[in-house]
N, C-alpha and C positions, 0 to 999 in steps of 0.2 A: 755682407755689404762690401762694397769694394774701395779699397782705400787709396785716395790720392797716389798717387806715386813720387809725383813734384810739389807737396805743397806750397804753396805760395810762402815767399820768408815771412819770417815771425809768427808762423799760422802753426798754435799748438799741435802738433804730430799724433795726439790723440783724437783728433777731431777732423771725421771723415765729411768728403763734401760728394753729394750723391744728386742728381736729380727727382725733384722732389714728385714726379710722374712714378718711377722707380721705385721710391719709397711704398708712397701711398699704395700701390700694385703687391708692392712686398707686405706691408703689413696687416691690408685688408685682407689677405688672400691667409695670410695667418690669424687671423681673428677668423675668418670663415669658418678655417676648420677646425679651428678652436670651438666655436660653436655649434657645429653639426654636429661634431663627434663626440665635445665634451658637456655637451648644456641643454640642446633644446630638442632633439630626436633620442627613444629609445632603442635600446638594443633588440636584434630581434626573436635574442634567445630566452633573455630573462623577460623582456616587452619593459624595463625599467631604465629611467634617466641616472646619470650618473651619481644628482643631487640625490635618489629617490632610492639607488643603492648604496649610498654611502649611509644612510639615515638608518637603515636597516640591518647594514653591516654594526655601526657602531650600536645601535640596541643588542644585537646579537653580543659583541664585545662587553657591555656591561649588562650582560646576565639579564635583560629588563624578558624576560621569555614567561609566554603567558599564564601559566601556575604560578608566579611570582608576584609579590607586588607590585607597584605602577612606581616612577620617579620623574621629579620635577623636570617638564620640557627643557626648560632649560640648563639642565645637565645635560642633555640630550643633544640639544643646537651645540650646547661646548662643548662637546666631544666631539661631532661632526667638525666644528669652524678647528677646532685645533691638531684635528689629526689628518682630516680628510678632503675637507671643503670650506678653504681659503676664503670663502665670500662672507655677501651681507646676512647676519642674522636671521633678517625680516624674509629674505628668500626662502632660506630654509627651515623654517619654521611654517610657513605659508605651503613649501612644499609637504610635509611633515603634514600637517590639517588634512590635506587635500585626501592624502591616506590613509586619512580619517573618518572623512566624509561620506556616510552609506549611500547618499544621494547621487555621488560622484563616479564612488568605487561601487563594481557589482559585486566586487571582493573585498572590504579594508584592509590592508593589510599591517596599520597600527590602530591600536585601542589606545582611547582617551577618555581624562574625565574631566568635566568641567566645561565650559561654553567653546563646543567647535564649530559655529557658527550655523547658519540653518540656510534651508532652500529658499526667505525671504534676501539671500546675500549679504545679511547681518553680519560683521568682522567677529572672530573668535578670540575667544581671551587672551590676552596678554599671556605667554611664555610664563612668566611666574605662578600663574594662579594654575594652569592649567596639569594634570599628570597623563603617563602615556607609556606605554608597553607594548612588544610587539603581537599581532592579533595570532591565533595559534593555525591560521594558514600560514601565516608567514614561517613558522617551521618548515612548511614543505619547502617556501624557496631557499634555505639555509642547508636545506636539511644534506649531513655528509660535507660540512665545507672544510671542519676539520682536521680531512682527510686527503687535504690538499688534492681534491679534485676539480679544480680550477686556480685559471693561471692569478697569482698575486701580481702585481710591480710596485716600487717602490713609492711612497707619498711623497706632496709636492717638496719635502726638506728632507725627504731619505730616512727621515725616522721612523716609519710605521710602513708596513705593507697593506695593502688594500687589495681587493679582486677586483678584476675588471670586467667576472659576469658572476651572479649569483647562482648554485646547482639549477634552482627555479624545478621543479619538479611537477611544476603545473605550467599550462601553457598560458600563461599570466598577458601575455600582449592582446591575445585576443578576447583573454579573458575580462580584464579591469579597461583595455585600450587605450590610448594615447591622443594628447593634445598638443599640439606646441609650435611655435616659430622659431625657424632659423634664418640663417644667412640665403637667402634662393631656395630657399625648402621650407615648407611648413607640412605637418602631421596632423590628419584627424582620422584616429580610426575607434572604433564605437568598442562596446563591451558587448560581450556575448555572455549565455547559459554556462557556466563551469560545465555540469552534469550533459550536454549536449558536445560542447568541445573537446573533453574529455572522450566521448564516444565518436568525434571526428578522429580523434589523433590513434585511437584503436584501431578504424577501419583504416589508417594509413600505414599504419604499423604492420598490420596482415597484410596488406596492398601497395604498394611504393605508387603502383600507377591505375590506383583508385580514382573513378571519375568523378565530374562536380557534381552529378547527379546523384551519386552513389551518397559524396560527401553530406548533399543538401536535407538526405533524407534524418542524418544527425544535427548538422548545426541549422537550423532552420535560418536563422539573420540575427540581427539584432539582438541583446534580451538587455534594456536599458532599464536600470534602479526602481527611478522613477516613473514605469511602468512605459501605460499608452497604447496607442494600436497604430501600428503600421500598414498602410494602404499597397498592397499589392507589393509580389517578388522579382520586378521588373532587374529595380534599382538594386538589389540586395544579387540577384545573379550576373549582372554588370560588374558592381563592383568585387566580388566572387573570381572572375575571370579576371577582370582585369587590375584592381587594386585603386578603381576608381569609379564613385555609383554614388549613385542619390536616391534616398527614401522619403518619401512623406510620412512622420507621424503628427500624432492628432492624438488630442486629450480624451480622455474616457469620463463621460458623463451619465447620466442618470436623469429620467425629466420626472419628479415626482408630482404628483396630485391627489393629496390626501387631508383629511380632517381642513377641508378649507384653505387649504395651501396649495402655492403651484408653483412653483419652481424649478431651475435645474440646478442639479447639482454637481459639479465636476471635484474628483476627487485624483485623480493622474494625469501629469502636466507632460509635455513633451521634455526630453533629456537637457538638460541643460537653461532650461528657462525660467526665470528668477519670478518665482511666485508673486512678489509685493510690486514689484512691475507690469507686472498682466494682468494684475487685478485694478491697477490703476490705468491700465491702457484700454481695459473692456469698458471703466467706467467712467471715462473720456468721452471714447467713444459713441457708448452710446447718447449719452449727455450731448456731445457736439451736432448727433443725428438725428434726435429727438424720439428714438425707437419708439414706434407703437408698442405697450404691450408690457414695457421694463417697470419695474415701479423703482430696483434699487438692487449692487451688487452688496455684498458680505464674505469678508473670509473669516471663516468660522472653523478655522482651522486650530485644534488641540495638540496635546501629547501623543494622540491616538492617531493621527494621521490628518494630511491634507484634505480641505472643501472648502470651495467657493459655490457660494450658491445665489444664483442670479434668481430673484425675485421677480415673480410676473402676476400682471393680473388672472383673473379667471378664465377671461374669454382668449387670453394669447396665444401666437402659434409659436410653439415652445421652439419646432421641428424648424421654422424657419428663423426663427432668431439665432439657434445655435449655430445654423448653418450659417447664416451672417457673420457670426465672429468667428466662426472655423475660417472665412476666408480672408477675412479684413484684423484680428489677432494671431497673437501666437498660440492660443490654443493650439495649431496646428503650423506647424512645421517643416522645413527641408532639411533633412542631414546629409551630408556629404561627405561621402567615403573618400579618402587623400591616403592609401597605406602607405608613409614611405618607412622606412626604421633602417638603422644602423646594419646591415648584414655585410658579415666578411670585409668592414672597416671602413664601407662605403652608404651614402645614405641610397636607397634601394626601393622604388616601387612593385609590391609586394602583391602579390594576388592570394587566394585562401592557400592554394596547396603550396607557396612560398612560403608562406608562414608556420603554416603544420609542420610543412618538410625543417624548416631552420629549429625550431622548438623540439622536433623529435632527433635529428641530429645532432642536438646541443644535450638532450635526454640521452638518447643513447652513449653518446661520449662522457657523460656525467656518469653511469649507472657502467661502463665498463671499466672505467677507472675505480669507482667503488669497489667493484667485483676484485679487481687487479689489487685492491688494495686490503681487500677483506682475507684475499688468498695468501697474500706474503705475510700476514698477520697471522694466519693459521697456519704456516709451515713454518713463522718462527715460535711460534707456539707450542707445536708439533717437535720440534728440537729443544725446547726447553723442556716438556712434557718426559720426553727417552730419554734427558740427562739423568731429570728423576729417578725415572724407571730404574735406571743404572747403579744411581747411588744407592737407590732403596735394596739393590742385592749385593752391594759390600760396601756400607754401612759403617761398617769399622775399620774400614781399609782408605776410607776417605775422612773421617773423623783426624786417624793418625796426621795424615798425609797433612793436612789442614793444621794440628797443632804443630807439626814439627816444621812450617813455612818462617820463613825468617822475615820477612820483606810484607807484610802485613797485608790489605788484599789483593797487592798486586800479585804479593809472591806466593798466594794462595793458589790464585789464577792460573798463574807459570807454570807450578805444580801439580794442578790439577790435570792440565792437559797433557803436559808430561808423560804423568804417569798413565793415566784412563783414556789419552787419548779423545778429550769431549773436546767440543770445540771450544772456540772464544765463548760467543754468546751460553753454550751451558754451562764452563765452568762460571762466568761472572753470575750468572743463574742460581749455580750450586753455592756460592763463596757466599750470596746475598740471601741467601734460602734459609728460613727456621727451622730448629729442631724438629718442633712439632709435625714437618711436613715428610718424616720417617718414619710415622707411624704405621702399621700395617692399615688403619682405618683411610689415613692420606693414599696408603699406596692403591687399594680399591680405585679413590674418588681418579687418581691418575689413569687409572688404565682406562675408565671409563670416558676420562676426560680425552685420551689417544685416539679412543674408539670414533666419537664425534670429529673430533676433529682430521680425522681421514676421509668421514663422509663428507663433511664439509667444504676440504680440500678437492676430493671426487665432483664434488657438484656444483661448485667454483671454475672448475679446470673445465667442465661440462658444458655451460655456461659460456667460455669464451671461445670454446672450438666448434659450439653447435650454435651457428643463428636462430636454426628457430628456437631451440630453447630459450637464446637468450630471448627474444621478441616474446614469449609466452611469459618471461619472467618479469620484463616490461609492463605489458597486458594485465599479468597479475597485480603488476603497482597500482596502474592508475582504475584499475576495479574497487580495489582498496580506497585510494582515493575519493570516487564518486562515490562510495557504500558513505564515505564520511561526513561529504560536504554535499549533500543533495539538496538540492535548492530549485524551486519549482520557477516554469518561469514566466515573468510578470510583465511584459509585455509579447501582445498580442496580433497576430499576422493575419492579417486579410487577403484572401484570395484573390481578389475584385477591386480596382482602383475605388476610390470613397468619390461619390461625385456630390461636390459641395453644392446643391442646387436648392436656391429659391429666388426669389423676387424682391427685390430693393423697394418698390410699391409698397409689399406687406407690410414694412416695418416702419414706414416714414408714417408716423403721426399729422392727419390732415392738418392742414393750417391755413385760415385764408388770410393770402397775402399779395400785396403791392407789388407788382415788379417793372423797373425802369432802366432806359439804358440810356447812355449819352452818343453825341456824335464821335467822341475819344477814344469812346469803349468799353467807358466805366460802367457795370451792372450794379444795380440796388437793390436788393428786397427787403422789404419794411413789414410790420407784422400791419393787417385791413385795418386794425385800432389807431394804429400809427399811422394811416396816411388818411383814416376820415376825420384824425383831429388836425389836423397840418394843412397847410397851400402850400404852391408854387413856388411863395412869395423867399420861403422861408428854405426853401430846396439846394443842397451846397451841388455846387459844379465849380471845375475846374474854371481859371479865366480863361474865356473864348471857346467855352464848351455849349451845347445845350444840350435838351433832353431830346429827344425822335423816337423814341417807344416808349410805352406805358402800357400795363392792364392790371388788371386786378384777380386775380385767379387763386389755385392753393398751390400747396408741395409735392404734389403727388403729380405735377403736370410739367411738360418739356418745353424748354425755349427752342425754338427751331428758328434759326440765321439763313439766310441765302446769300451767296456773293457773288459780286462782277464776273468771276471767273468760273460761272456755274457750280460750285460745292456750296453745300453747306454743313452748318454743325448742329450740333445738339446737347444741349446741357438740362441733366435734371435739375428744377427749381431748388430741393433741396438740397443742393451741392454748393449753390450759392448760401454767404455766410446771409444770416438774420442782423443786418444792421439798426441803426438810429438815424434818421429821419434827414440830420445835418451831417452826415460822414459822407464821400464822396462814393466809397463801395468799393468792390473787388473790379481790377484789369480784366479785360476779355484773356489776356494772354494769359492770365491763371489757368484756365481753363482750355484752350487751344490755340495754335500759335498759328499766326497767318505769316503770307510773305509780304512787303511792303505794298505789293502793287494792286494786292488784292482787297477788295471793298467791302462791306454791308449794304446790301442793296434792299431786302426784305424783311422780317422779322414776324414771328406769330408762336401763339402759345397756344399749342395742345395738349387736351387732356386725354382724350383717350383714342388710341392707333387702328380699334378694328373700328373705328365711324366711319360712314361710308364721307368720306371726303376727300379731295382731288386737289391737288396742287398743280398749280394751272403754270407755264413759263413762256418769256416769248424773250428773244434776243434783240440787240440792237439791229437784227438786216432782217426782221420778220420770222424767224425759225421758231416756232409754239410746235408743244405738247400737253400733257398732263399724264401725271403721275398718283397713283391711289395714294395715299399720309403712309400707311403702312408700310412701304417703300424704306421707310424715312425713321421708323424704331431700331435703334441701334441702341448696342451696348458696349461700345470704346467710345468716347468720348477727346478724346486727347487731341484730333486732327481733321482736318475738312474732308469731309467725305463727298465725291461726286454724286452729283444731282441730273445735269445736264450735259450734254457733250457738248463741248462749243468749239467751233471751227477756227482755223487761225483768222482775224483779224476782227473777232466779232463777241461779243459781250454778252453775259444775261443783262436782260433791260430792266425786267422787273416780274415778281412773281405776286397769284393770289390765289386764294381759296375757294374751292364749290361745292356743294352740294349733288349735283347733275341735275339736268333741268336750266342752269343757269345761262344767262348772258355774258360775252367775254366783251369787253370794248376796248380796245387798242388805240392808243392815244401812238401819233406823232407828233415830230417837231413841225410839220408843214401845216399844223392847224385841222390835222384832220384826224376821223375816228373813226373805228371798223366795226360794227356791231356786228358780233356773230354767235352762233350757238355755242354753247362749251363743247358741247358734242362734235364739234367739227375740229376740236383739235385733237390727235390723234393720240391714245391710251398706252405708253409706252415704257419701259423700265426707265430705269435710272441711269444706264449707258450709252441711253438713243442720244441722238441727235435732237430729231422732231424734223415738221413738216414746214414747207413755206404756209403761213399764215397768211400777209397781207403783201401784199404787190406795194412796193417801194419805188418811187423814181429818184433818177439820182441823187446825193446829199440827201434823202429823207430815211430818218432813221425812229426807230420804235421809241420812246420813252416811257411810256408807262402800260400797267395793262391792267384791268380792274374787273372782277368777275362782279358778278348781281342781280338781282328778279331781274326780270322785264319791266314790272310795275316800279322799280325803285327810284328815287329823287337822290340824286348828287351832287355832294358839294367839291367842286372842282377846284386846285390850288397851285397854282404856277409856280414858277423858280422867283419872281419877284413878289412871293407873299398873296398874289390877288387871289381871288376869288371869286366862282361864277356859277351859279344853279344848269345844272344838268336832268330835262327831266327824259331816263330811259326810253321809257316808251313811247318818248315822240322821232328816236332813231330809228329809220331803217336798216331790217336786214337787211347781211350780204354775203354772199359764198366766201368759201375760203378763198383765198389768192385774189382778190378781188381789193383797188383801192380804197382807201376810206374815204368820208363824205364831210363834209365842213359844218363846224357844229357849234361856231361862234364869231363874231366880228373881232378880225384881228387888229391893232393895234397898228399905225404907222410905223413907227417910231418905237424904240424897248420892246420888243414883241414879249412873246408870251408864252411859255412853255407848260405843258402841265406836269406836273412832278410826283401829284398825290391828290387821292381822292378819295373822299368818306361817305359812307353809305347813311344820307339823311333819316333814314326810319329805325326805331330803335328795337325793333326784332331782330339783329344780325344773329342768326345762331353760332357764326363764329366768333363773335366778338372783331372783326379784324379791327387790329390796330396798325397805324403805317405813321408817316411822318408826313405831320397835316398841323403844319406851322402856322396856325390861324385863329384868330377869336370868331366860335357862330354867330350867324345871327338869324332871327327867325325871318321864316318861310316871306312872311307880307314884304318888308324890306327887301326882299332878295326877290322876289317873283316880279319886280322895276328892272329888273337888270339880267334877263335873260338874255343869253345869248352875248354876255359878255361881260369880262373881266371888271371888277369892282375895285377901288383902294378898302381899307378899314378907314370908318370915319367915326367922329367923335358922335354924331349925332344921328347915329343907326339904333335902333330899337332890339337892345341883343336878349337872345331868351334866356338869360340870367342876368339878377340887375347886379352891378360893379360898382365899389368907388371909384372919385376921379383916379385914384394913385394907385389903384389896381389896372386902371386900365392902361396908365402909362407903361408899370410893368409888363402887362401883356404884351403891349404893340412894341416893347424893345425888345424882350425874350422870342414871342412868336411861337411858344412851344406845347399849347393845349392839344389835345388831342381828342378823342373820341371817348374814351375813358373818362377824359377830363369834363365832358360833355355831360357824362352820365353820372359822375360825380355830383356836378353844381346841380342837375336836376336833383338828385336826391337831398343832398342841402334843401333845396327847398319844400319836396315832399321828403320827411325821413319816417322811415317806416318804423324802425324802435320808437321815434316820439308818437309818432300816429298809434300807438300798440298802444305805448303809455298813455295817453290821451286819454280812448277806450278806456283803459282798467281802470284811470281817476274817474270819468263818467259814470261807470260802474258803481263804485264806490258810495253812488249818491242813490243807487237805487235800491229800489225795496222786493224785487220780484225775482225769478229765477237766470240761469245763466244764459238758457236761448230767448225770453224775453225779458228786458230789462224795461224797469218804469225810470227814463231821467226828469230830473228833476230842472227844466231850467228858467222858469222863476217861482218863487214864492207861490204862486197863484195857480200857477197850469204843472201837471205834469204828463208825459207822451211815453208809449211804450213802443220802444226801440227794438229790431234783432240784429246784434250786432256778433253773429258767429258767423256770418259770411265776410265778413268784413275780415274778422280775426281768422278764419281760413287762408283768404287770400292773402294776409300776411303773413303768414308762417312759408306758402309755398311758395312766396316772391313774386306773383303776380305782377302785370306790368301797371307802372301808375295811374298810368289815364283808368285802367280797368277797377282800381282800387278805390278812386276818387268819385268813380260813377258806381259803385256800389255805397260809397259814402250818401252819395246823393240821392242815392233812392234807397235809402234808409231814414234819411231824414227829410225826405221829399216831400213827405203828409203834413211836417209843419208849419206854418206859416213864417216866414225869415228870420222874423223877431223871434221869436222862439227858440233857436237852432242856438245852442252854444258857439262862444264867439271864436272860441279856437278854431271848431268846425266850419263855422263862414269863412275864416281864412284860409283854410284849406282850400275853400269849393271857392273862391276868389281867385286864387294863383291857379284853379284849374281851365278857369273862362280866359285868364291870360295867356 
């Protein structure tokens, strides 16, 4: 820091003033590598954190070594916090666990006992209750420290020495791997096969410039705890070369069907994912999507190992439901290879043969200092050994020499060499040596002891002047080694990428339901229970919203949008939540995001994509096409997909639905309409343009476009609410390009635009629904007023009857539709009451089920067959069809006769 020079008077002279840019720059930059180097990246020799060797060192230090008994963690954490690692308890202790954990480590490298927490993420015992030892790998990383074959430095108070790498005699980094953040660096490198790695670090050992191929046929990838199967070697030889790769794993399951059970079972989770969470996340899931198929998930998981077993009915498809949660859970998986670690002081993106290379050259220098240190122990051995020798042949000549010293052992020492000429180290040798070790029996064990210990010395000295020997003596270690720790391995490599494929279809559980959109954008889906007991009346909307789409359809079917600016979107029904009746619903923007300027102009629901059906377009300056629905099957959802190409200054007008065969009629603003065939609009992808349809004169622009029979009746509905009978087939055709023909008395004054138009007969096989803001009214009132626009009036004869205060609502809202249509009709025929009906008539008679005797009076009884009846209700028959098989069933009887339900029935039918 740099200090004032002139501090200001009175300004304590201890108290530097620095810019505080300066500071911050200086001390983060110290905290940095404070952390890279000393906290959250491991070394790349040992593959250990500094917490995770110190934890190890000090087990080693208090003898906890695994033939021994275990000692309270927390003797353990206080050794560490007071000799070595300065921090929170809770850290290292937690670290400490972690090296516990079989699930974690594919190695432990400490033993515990007591609760160390499980693959559920359950916290392990408190420090106190818990005991703990090093596991008896961990010798290999210790093993020889001794021998001061790795560098010490002093602890953070100077009183303790510590190492600042462990021998590690196993290639531990890629063997157990690393997790961790630091300052601009984080670490995630995976665990591998011991028994597999081991025979990488061989062939590198014979080979310095061993290829990856060579490598790959030893380490194959991965080999994580908690098993799994890894999808293809793409991502495993990326991150191999490069020190950075992604893997797909994926849980290993089992689909059983046995003794009346069907199930699957998964018993191997992907590395690192927290079992009580994915069991909660599958049965979420499924629950929020109503899977066909699931009855119920279970973890049934013991002592004996992991299972979760997702429960199905009989008839489920096992193969596509798992595949659903392989894509939509974690079942399955990305791992991402990040190698960086601590090498030669810097933190270091690492590739396989950096890492081999760093662990074998931290081995080698480990194992030739062993050697360096085994040899100077055997030649001072070796010189203690010949002092022996020496004494043992005058005997009595060093007895003397030794009593007759004045100066006690020093001055034994003095004289020893003196006299015999031994050195320091053998006379201190001789001075400190027992009787007993004079005996001719001692002196044998000597000579044989010289003997050894020349070979010894010979093949030590061998050793470091011959590489390959030494490398062969290497080789011999880690043989040893693998002969000890063989461990087979438990995750599993796939040749062939897993390709998670099914159908979202399969699994969604049919459901018929309501679905409504506002002009806002709010969507609704209601369960068919919930909207045939409810109205309008009762329908929440935003202020200054209303409804403009409705149908009634299932889950299994797509809402398909069109916009102003020719895309449209597509959302499957059950992606939409299952609301209540009076909630307003989910934003369109949930589901895909428009830009301000872009509109809703169309809306339709289909169910299924290979029907032969056409999607008909025509723009604001006449440009029509048609497009097959198949077009129109997609599987992103998220964003508006093109439909139609539209030209600069020109607009989709409006879109409809056909069959082929169909009439197209082309409404404009100038009062006039284009009858054409569908066929003459042109058959063309989803990036065409289209063709000129209708010949326009100036300012006349398209507004609407409506496919339909020839034979069809229309009810026509302006921009100011009227309404005006259109019948088809009294239009002439006309070629393509060709103007339209006037097809009603326009209005002086407020004219009249058509906006929307519904197909009066209730065979639509499409059901189209559009925005047809209008209460009906039947055909007799309406066939007065052909050929031009109507108001709603109070005292129109509409084909359902309303109260006064429903009707006010209607004519302020404006929002019934076609749906709405077929709704009040059913109201008034309902085919469950009519079913019910039948079964209580039933009930009264006395004969079989295809003829029934009713009873209805006292007096008379008549035999009925009423299984055509009950056919056609079950296949949804249309009504009029179902009310005239009613009536020629009860046709034989005279009126009075006829149950009074059933007159009312065939009452509302003559209406």
């Amino acid at each position: 820091m740099a200090k004032k020079d002139n501090a200001p008077e009175g300004l304590n002279p201890q108290i530097y003033l620095q810019n505080l840019d300066e500071i911050m720059s200086e001390r983060f930059g110290n905290y940095s590598k404070y952390v890279i180097q000393e906290r959250a990246l491991p070394d790349a020799r040992d593959g250990l954190k500094p917490v995770q060797r110190r934890i190890l060192f000090s087990m080693h230090d208090l003898k906890l070594y695994n033939h021994l008994p275990y000692k309270k963690s927390a003797r353990v954490v206080g050794d560490v916090i007071g000799k070595y690692h300065p921090h929170g308890d809770t850290s290292i202790y937690d670290a400490m666990i972690r090296l516990a954990q079989d699930w974690k480590m594919a190695l432990p490298l400490v033993q515990m006992h007591g609760n160390i927490g499980s693959v559920d993420d359950d916290p392990a015992a408190a420090m106190r209750y818990t005991e703990s030892r090093l596991a008896k790998v961990s010798e290999l990383m210790l093993k020889g420290i001794e021998k001061n074959i790795v560098k010490f430095v002093p602890n953070f108070d100077d009183t303790e020495k510590e190492p600042t790498v462990l021998p590690s005699f196993i290639p531990n980094l890629l063997i157990n791997g690393s997790r961790g953040i630091a300052s601009g660096f984080a670490t995630e490198i995976p665990p591998h096969n011991i028994n597999e790695v081991i025979e990488g670090a061989i062939a590198m050992i014979r080979n310095p410039n061993v290829s990856l191929n060579t490598l790959m046929k030893h380490i194959k990838g991965p080999d994580f705890p908690t098993g799994g199967i890894i999808s293809g070697n793409k991502g495993i030889i990326e991150a191999f070369e490069t020190g950075k790769g992604r893997v797909s794993i994926r849980s290993k399951y089992e689909i059983v069907k046995e003794n009346k059970q069907h199930y699957i079972s998964i018993k191997e989770l992907p590395y690192g994912i927290v079992k009580s969470k994915l069991v909660f996340e599958i049965d979420q899931l499924l629950d929020k999507n109503n899977i066909a198929g699931v009855e119920e998930v279970l973890d049934v998981s013991d002592r004996d190992g992991i299972e979760i077993q997702i429960k199905l009915t009989t008839n489920a498809d096992a193969k596509t439901i798992i595949n659903y949660l392989m894509s939509k859970t974690q079942l399955r998986v990305y791992y991402s290879y990040n190698n960086i670690a601590i090498y030669k002081g810097y933190p270091t993106l690492m590739n396989l043969h950096q890492m081999l290379g760093a662990y074998i050259d931290h081995f080698k220098d480990v194992n030739n200092k062993i050697i360096i240190y085994d040899l100077n122990k055997a030649k001072d051995r070796l010189e203690i050994v010949e002092g022996f020798l020496i004494v043992s042949q005058v005997t009595d000549k060093v007895i003397k020499v030794i009593r007759e010293s004045n100066n006690a052992k020093k001055g034994v020492i003095e004289d020893l060499i003196r006299e015999f000429k031994f050195t320091e180290r053998q006379a201190t040798a001789i001075a400190e040596m027992q009787l007993y070790r004079l005996s001719k029996t001692d002196f044998y064990a000597l000579q044989d002891e010289k003997t050894k210990l020349l070979e010894t010395i010979a093949e030590l000295q061998g050793l470091l002047k011959d590489e390959s020997l030494f490398n062969n003596h290497l080789i011999k270690i880690l043989k040893e080694i693998n002969k000890n720790y063989t461990i087979p391995r438990r995750t599993l490599i796939e040749d062939s990428h897993d390709a998670v494929d099914y159908n979202i279809e399969d699994l969604i559980e049919e459901e018929d339901i309501h679905i409504s959109m506002t002009k806002q954008g709010y969507l609704k889906r209601v369960s068919q229970k919930i909207y045939d007991s409810n109205n309008y009346e009762t329908y929440s909307l935003k202020e200054g919203d209303e409804i403009v789409f409705a149908q009634s359809t299932n889950t299994k079917s797509k809402l398909i949008s069109f916009t102003n600016q020719g895309n449209f979107i597509s959302i499957p029904l059950f992606k939409i939540n299952s609301g209540k009746w009076k909630e307003i619903g989910q934003h369109l923007s949930e589901f895909v995001k428009l830009n301000d300027s872009e509109k809703i102009i169309n809306t339709f629901i289909i169910n299924d994509f290979s029907d032969t059906i056409y999607v008909n377009f025509i723009t604001k300056l006449g440009l029509g096409k048609r497009t097959k629905i198949e077009a129109f099957d997609i599987s992103k959802y998220s964003k508006p997909v093109r439909a139609i190409k539209i030209k600069s200054g020109d607009q989709l007008a409006s879109v409809s639905l056909s069959s082929g065969g169909f009439v197209n009629l082309v409404f404009t603003n100038n009062d006039l309409v284009l009858k054409i065939s569908e066929n003459d609009f042109p058959l063309l992808n989803t990036s065409s343009m289209g063709n000129i349809i209708i010949k326009l004169n100036a300012g006349e622009v398209v507004n609407h476009l409506q496919s339909a029979q020839n034979k069809s009746n229309l009810l026509l509905v302006s921009q100011r609410n009227y309404y005006m009978y259109l019948d088809v087939k009294k239009l002439k055709f006309a070629n393509r390009g060709n103007k339209g023909q006037k097809y009603f008395e326009q209005a002086k004054t407020n004219q009249h635009l058509v906006k929307s138009s519904l197909i009066l007969d209730y065979e639509n096989k499409f059901n189209l629904v559009e925005i047809n803001d209008v209460v009906v009214f039947d055909e007799k009132s309406n066939s007065k007023r052909e050929n031009q626009f109507s108001t709603l009036g109070r005292n129109v004869n509409y084909v359902f009857n309303e109260t006064e205060s429903q009707l006010d609502y209607l004519n302020k809202n404006k929002s019934l539709i076609e749906s709405n249509i077929n709704k009040k009709l059913t109201q008034e025929f309902d085919s469950e009451k009519t079913q019910s009906l039948l079964e209580e008539d039933d009930s009264k008679n006395t004969k079989d089920n295809s003829s029934k005797t009713v009873e209805i009076e006292k007096t008379k009884t008549y035999s009925v067959d009423k299984s055509k009846i009950k056919n056609e209700l079950k296949e949804k028959k249309s009504i009029d069809a179902i009310l005239d098989t009613i009536d020629d069933a009860y046709g034989s009887f005279d009126s009075k006769f006829r149950p009074e339900k059933i007159k009312e029935l065939l009452s509302k039918k003559k209406k």
